[in-house]
PyMOL commands that place a pseudoatom at each C-alpha (Angstrom):
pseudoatom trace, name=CA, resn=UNK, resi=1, chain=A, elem=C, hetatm=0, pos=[4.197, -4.198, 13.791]
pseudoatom trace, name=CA, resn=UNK, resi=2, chain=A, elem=C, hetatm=0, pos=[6.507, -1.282, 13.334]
pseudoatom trace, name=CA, resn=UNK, resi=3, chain=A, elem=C, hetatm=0, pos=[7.081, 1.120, 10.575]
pseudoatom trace, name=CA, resn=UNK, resi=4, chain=A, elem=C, hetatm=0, pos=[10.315, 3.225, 9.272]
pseudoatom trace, name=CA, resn=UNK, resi=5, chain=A, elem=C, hetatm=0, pos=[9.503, 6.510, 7.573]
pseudoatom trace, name=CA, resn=UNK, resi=6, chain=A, elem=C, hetatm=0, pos=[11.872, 8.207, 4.968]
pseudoatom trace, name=CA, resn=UNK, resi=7, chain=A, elem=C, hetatm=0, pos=[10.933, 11.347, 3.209]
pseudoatom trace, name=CA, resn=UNK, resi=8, chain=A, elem=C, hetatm=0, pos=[12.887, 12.522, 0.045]
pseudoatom trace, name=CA, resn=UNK, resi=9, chain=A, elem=C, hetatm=0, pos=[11.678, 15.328, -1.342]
pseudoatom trace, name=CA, resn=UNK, resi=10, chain=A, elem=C, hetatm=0, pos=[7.666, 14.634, -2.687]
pseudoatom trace, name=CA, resn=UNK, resi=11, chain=A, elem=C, hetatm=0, pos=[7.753, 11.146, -1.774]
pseudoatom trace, name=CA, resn=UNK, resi=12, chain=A, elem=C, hetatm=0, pos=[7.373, 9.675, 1.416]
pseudoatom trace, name=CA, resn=UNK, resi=13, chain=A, elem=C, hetatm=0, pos=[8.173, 5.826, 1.679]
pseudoatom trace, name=CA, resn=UNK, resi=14, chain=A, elem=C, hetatm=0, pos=[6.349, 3.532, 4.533]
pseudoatom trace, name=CA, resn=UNK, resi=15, chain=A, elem=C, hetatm=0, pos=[8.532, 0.534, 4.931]
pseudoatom trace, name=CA, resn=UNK, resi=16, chain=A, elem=C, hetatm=0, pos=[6.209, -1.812, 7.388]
pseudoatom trace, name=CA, resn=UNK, resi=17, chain=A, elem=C, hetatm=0, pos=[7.608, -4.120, 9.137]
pseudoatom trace, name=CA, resn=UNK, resi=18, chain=A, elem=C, hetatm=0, pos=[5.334, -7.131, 10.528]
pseudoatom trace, name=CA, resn=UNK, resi=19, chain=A, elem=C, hetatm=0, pos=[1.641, -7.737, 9.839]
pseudoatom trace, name=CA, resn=UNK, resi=20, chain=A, elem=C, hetatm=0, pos=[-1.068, -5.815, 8.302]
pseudoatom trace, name=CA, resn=UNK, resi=21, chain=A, elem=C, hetatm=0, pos=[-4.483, -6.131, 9.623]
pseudoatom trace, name=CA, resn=UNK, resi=22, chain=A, elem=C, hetatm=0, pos=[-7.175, -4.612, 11.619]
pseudoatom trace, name=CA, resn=UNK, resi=23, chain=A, elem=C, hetatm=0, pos=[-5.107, -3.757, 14.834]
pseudoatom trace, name=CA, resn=UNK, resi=24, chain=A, elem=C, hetatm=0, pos=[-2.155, -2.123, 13.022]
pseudoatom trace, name=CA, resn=UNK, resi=25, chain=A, elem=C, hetatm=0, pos=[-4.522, -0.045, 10.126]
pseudoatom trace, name=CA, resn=UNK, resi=26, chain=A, elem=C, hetatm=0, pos=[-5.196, 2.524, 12.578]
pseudoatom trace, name=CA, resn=UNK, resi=27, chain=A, elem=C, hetatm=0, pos=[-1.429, 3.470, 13.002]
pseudoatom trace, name=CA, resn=UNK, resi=28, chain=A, elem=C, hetatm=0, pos=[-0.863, 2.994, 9.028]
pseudoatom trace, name=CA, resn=UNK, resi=29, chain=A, elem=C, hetatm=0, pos=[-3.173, 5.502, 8.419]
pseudoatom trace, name=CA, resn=UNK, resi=30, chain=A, elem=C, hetatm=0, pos=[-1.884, 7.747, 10.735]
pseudoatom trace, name=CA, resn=UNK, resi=31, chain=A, elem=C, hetatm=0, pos=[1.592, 7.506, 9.791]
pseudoatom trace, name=CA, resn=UNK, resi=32, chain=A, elem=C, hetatm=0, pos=[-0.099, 8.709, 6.277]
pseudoatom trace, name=CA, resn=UNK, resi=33, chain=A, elem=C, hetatm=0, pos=[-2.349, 10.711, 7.409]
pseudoatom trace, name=CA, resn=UNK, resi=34, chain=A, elem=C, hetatm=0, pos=[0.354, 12.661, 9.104]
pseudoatom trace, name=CA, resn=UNK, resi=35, chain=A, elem=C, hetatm=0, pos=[2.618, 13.720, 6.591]
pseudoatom trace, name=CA, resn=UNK, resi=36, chain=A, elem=C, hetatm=0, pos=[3.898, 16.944, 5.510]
pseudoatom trace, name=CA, resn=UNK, resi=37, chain=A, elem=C, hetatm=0, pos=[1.408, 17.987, 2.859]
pseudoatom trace, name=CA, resn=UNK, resi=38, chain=A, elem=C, hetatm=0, pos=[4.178, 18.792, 0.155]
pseudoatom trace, name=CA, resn=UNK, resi=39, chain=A, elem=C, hetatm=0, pos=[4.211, 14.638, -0.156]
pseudoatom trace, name=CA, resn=UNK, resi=40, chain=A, elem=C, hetatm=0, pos=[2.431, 14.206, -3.426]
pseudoatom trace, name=CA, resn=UNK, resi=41, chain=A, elem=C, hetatm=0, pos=[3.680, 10.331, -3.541]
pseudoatom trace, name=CA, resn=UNK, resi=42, chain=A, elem=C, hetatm=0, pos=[3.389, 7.968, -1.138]
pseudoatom trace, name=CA, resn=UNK, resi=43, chain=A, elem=C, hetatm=0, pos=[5.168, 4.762, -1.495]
pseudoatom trace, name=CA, resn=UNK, resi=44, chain=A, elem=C, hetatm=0, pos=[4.465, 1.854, 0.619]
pseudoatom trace, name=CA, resn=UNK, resi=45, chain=A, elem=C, hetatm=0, pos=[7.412, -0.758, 1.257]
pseudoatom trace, name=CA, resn=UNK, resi=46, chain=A, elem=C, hetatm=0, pos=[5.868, -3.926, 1.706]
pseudoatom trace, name=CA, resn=UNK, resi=47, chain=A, elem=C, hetatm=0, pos=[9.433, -6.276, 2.048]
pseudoatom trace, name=CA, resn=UNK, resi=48, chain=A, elem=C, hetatm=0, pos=[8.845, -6.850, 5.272]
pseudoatom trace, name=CA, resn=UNK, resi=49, chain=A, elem=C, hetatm=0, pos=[4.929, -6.912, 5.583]
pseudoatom trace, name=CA, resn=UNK, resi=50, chain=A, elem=C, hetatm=0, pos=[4.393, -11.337, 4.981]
pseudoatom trace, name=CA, resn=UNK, resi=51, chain=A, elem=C, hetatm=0, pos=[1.052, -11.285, 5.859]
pseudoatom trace, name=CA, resn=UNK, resi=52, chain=A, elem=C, hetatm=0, pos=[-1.947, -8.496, 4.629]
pseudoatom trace, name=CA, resn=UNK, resi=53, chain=A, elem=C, hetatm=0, pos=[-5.196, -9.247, 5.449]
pseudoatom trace, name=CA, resn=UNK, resi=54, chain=A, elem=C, hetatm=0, pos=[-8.951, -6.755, 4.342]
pseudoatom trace, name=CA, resn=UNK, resi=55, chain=A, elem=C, hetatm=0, pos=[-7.574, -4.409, 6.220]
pseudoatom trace, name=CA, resn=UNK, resi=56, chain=A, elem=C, hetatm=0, pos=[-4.739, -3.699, 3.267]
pseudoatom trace, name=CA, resn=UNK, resi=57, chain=A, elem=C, hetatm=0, pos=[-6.987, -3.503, 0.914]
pseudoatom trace, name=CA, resn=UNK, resi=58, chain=A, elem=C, hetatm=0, pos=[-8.847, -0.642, 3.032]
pseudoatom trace, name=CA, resn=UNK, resi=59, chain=A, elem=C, hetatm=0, pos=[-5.138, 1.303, 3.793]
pseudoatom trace, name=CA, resn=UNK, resi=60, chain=A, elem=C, hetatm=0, pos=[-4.514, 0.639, -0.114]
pseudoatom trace, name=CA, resn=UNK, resi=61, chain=A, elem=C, hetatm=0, pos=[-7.626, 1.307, -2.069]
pseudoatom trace, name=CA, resn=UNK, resi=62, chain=A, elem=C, hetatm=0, pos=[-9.464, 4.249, 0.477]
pseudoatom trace, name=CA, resn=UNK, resi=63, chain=A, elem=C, hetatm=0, pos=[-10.248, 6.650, -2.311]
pseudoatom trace, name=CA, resn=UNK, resi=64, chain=A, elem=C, hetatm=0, pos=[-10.316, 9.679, -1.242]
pseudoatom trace, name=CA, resn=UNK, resi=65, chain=A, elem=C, hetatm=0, pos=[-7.755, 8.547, 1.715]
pseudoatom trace, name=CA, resn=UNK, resi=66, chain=A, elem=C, hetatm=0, pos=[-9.743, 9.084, 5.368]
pseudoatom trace, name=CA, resn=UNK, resi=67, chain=A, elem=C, hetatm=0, pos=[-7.852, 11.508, 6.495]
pseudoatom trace, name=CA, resn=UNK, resi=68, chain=A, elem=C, hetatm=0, pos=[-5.314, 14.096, 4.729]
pseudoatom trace, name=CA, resn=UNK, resi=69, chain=A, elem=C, hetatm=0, pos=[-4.774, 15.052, 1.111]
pseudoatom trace, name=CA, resn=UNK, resi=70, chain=A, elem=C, hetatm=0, pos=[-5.137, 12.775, -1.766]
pseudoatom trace, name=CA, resn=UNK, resi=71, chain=A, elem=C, hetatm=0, pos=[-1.533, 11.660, -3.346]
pseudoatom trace, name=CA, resn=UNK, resi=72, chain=A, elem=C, hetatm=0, pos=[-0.251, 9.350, -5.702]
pseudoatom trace, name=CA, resn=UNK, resi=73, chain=A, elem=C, hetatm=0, pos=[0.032, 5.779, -3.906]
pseudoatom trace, name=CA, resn=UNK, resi=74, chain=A, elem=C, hetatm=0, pos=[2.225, 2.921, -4.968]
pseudoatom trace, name=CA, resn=UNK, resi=75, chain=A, elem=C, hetatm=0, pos=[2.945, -0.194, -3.267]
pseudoatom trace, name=CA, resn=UNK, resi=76, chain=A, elem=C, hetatm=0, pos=[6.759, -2.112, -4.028]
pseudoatom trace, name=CA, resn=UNK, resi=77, chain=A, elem=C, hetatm=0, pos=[8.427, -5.393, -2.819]
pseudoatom trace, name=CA, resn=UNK, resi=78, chain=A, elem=C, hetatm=0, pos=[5.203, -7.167, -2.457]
pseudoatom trace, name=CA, resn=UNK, resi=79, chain=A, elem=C, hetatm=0, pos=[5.484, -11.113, -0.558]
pseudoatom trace, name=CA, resn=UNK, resi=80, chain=A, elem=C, hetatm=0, pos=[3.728, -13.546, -2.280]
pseudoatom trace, name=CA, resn=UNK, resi=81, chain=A, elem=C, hetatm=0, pos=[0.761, -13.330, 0.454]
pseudoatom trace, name=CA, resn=UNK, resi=82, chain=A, elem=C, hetatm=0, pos=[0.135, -9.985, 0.545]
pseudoatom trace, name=CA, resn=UNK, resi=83, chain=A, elem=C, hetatm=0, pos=[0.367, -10.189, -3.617]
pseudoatom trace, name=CA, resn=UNK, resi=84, chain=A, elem=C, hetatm=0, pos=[-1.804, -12.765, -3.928]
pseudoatom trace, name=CA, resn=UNK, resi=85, chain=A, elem=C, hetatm=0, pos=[-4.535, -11.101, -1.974]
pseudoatom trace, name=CA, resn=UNK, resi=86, chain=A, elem=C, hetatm=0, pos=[-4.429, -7.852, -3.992]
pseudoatom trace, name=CA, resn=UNK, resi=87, chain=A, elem=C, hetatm=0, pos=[-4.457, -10.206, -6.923]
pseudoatom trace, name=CA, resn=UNK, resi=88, chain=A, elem=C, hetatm=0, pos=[-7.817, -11.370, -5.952]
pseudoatom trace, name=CA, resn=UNK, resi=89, chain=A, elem=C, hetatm=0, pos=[-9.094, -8.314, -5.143]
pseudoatom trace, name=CA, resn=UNK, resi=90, chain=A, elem=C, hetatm=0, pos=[-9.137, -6.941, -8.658]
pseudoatom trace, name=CA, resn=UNK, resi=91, chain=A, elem=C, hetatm=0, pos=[-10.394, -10.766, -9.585]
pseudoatom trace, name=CA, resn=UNK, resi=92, chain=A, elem=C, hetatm=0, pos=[-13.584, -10.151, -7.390]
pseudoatom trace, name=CA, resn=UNK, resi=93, chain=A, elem=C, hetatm=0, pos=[-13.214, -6.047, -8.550]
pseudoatom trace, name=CA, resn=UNK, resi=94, chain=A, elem=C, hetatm=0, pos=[-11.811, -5.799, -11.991]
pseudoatom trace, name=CA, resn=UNK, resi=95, chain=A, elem=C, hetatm=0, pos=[-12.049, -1.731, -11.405]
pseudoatom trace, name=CA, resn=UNK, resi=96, chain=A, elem=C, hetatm=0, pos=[-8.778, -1.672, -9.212]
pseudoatom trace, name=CA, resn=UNK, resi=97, chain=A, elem=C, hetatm=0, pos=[-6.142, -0.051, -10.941]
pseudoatom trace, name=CA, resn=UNK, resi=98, chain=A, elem=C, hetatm=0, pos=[-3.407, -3.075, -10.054]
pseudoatom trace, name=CA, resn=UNK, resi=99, chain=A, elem=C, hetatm=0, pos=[-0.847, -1.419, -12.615]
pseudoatom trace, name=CA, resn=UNK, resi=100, chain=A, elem=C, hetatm=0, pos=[-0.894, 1.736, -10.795]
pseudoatom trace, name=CA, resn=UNK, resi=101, chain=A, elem=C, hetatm=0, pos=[-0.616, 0.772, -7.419]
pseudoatom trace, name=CA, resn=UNK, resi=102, chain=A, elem=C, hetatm=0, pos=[2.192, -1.870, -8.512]
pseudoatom trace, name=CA, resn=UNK, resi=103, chain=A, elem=C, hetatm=0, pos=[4.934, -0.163, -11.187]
pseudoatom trace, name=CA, resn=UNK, resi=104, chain=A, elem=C, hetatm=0, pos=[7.525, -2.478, -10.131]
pseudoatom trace, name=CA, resn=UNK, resi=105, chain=A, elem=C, hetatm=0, pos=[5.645, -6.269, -10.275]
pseudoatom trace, name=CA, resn=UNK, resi=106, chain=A, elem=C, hetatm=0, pos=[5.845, -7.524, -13.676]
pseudoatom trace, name=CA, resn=UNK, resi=107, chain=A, elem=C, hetatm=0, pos=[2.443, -7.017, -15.838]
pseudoatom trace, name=CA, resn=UNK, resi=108, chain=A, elem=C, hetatm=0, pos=[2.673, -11.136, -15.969]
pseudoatom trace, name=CA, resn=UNK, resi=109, chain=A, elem=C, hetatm=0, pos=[2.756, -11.446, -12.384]
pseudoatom trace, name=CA, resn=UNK, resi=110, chain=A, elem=C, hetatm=0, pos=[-0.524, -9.610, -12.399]
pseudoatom trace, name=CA, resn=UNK, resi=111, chain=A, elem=C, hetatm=0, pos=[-2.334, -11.289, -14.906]
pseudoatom trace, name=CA, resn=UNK, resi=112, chain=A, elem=C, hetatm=0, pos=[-2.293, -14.550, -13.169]
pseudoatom trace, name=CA, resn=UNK, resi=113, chain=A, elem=C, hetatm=0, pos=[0.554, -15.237, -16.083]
for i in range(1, 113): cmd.bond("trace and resi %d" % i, "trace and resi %d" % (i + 1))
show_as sticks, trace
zoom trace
């Protein structure tokens, strides 16, 4: 697993590349946990991340984050995998805030629709 980092103004995007599980969350959350602190968004760019396993939901849903300031956290171009996981989550925790996290899936999409 690699990442790319691209900061644009507030928002920093996280484009992962490969798997996301318990031996990659540790560099995940340091790649967040390091950045600048005027990042008030952080946007994570799943395209290339086929497989999530727990360990997403722990980078996703830490609330406050571990380590560094709180900020807005989205989550776009979900795989079906890593979608369907979060989509069971907040079946098993109807508390997550799916819509938040996930502006650009369809509301269908997350209602099992």
């Amino acid at each position: 697993m690699h990442f790319t980092l691209r900061i644009d103004g507030t928002a920093a995007h996280i484009t992962v590349h490969g798997e996301i599980d318990y031996t990659t969350l540790p560099t995940l959350r340091a790649a967040a946990a390091g950045l600048p602190a005027k990042v008030t968004e952080l946007i994570w760019d799943l395209h290339d991340a086929r497989f999530m396993d727990v360990a997403g939901l722990h980078l996703l849903f830490e609330h406050p984050p571990l380590e560094g300031p709180s900020r807005k956290t989205t989550v776009t171009n979900l795989a079906p995998q890593p979608l369907r996981l979060l989509l069971l989550a907040a079946e098993v925790n109807p508390a997550l805030e799916l819509a938040h996290l996930l502006p650009d899936t369809p509301q269908a999409a997350l209602l099992g629709d």
